[in-house]
PAMARLUM-90396 format. One record per residue (C-alpha): residue in three letters; y, z, x. Coordinates in steps of 0.25 Angstrom, whole numbers, padded with zeros to 4 digits, always signed. Layout:
<atoms>
alaYZX ...
</atoms>
This chain:
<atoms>
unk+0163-0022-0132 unk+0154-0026-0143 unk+0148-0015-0152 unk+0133-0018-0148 unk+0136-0017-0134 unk+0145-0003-0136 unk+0134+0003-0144 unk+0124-0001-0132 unk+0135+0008-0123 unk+0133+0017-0132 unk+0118+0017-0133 unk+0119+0017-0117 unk+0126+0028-0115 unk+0118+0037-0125 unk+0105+0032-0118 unk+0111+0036-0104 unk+0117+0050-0109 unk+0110+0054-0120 unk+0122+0055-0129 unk+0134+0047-0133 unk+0147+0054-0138 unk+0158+0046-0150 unk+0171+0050-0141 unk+0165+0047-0127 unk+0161+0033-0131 unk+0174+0030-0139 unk+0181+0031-0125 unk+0169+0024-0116 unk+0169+0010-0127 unk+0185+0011-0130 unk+0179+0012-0145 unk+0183+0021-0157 unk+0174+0034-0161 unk+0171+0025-0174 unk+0167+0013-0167 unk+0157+0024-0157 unk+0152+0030-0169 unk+0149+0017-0176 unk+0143+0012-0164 unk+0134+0026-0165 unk+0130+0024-0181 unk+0125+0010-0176 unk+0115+0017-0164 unk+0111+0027-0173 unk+0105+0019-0183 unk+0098+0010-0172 unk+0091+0023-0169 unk+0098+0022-0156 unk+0108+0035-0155 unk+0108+0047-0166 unk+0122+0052-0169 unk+0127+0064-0166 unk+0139+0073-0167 unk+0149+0065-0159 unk+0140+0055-0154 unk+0125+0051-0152 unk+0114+0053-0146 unk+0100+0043-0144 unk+0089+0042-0154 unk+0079+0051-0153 unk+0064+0046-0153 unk+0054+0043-0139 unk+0060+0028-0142 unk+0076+0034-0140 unk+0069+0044-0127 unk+0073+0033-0118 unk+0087+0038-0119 unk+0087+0051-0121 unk+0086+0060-0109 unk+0082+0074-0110 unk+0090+0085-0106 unk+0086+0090-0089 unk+0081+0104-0098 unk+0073+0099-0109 unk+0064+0089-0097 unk+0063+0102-0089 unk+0054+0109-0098 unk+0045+0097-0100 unk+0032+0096-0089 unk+0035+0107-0081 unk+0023+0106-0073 unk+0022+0091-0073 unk+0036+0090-0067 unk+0032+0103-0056 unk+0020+0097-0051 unk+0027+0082-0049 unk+0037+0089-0043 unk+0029+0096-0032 unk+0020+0084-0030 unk+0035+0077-0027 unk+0039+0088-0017 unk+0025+0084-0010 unk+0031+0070-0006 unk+0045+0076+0000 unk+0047+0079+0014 unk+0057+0088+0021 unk+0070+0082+0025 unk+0069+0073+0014 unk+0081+0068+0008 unk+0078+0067-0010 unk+0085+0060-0020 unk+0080+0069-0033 unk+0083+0064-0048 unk+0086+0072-0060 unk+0074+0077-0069 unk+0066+0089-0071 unk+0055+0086-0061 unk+0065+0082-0050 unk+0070+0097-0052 unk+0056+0101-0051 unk+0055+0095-0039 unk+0069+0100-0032 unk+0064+0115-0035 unk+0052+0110-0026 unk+0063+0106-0016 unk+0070+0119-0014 unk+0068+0125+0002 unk+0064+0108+0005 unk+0071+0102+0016 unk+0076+0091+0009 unk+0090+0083+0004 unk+0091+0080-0009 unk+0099+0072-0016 unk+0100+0074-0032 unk+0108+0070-0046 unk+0101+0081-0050 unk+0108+0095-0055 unk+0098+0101-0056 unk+0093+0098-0045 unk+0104+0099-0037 unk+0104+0114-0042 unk+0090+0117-0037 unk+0092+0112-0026 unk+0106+0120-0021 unk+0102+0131-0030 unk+0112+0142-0020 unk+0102+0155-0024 unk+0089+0145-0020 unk+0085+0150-0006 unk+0076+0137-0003 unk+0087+0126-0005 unk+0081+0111+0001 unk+0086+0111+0015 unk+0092+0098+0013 unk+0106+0093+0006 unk+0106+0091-0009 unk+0115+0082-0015 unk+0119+0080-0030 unk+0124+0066-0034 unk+0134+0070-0045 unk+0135+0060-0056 unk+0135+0063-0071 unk+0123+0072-0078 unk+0113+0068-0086 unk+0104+0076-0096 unk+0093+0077-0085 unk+0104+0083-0075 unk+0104+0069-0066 unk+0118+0067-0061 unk+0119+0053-0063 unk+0131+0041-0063 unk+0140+0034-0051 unk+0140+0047-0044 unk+0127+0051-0043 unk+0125+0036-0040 unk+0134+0035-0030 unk+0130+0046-0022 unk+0114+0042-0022 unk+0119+0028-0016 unk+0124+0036-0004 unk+0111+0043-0001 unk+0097+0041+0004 unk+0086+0050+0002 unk+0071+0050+0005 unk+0065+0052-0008 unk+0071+0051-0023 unk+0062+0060-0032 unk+0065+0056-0048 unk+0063+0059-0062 unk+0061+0050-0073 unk+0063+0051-0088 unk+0051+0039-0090 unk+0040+0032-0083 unk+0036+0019-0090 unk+0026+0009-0082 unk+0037-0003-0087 unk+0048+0005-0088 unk+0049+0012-0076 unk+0058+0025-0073 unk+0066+0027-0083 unk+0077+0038-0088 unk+0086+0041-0099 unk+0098+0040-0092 unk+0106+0028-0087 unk+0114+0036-0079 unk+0101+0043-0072 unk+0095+0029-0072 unk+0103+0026-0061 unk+0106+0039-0053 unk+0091+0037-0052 unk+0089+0024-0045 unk+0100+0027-0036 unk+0091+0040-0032 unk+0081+0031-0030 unk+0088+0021-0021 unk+0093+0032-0013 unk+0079+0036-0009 unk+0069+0029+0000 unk+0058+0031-0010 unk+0057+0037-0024 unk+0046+0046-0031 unk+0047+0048-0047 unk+0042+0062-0054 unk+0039+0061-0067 unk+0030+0068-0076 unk+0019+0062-0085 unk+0028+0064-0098 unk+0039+0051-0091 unk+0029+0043-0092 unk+0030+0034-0103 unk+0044+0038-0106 unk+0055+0027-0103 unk+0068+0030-0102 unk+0081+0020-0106 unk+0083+0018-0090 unk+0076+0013-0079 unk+0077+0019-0064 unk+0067+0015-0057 unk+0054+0006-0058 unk+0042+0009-0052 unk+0044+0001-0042 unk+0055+0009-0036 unk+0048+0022-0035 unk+0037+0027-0024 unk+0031+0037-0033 unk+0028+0043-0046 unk+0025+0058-0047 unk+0020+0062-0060 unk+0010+0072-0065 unk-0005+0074-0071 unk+0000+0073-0085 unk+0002+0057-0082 unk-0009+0051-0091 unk-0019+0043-0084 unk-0013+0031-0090 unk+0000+0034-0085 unk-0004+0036-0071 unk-0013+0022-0070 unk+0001+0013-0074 unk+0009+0021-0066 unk+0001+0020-0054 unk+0001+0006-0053 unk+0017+0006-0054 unk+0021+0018-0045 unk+0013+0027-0034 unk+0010+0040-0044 unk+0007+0054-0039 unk+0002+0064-0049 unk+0008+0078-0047 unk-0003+0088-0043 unk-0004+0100-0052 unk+0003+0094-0065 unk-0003+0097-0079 unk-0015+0090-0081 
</atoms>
């Protein structure tokens, strides 16, 4: 392997984790610790990783944001009441005996808490949603089966990966309900993770249609990955936050709901 394509796997793999480790990457190329840590002094001063202790991470900076994925806590305190009133406007479009597809992210959990005592399936690589949902001292449990794909976990608590893929090929669900780390008129969908990426569109090829909830902050964002363009969505659900501007481009690409009773 040439060194400009091994420091792209390496650039590959910070993006869709976050991190990068000296030992784990000497074993994954079949290279020496010095030839990883050569490879790092080279990324690092093309501002692409910092060093750290026993590896490194990406730059830091909005330009370096399109890899970096916060952590499922840190986005949870973030728009509160942006993500409550998208997620009650979302529980407006869902019918009983409904069978969902529900993606990681803070206001996907927002939603599910909406959920408990509905007579709905849900299918999730979520954990916590998952834990939400089958919460055993929860009296108003959905009526319906929840299912978590498995797979392996990301910073935002998405099971993701050729099990959580495989499993989404094998079901069918009504509606897919998804977060999105960016929202770029060009860009599309976007996220951080490589991994989530495609978890993602599998969710959404397991469901007849597809809404996306996203608060006015995505907006803008983009991330390294593309899951979905406009195209293969049904709906936007956003909130009051989204600027004028905003919400003119975005209605001509995808139908957009603005969530009743979000923060003006």
């Amino acid at each position: 392997m040439l060194a400009a394509e091994r420091r792209r796997r390496i650039l590959d793999t910070a993006i869709a984790y976050g991190v990068v480790r000296v030992l784990g990457l000497s074993a994954e190329l079949n290279v020496s610790e010095m030839t990883i840590r050569r490879d790092l002094d080279r990324l690092a001063a093309a501002g692409e990783l910092v060093k750290v202790h026993g590896g490194a991470v990406r730059a830091g900076g909005r330009s370096a944001n399109r890899g970096l994925e916060p952590t499922s806590a840190r986005k949870a305190e973030r728009e509160i009441a942006e993500k409550l009133a998208i997620a009650r406007t979302a529980a407006t479009r869902i019918e009983d005996g409904m069978t969902l597809a529900i993606g990681a992210g803070t206001t996907t959990l927002q939603l599910a808490r909406l959920l408990r005592g509905r007579a709905v399936s849900v299918v999730t690589n979520s954990i916590s949603i998952f834990h939400v949902l089958t919460d055993p001292d929860d009296d108003h449990l959905p009526a319906g089966e929840v299912q978590l794909t498995g797979g392996q976990r990301t910073p935002s608590d998405a099971l993701v990966g050729p099990v959580a893929n495989a499993m989404l090929e094998r079901v069918r669900c009504d509606l897919a309900l998804l977060g999105t780390h960016g929202i770029d008129p060009a860009a599309g969908f976007t996220t951080p993770n490589i991994g989530e990426a495609e978890t993602n569109r599998r969710l959404i090829g397991a469901s007849r249609s597809t809404l996306m909830l996203a608060d006015h902050t995505k907006f803008g964002e983009i991330g390294t990955h593309l899951f979905a363009d406009f195209d293969a969505v049904d709906g936007l659900i956003s909130d009051a936050g989204l600027s004028a501007a905003a919400r003119e481009v975005l209605d001509a690409v995808v139908p957009l709901t603005i969530a009743e009773g979000a923060p003006a």
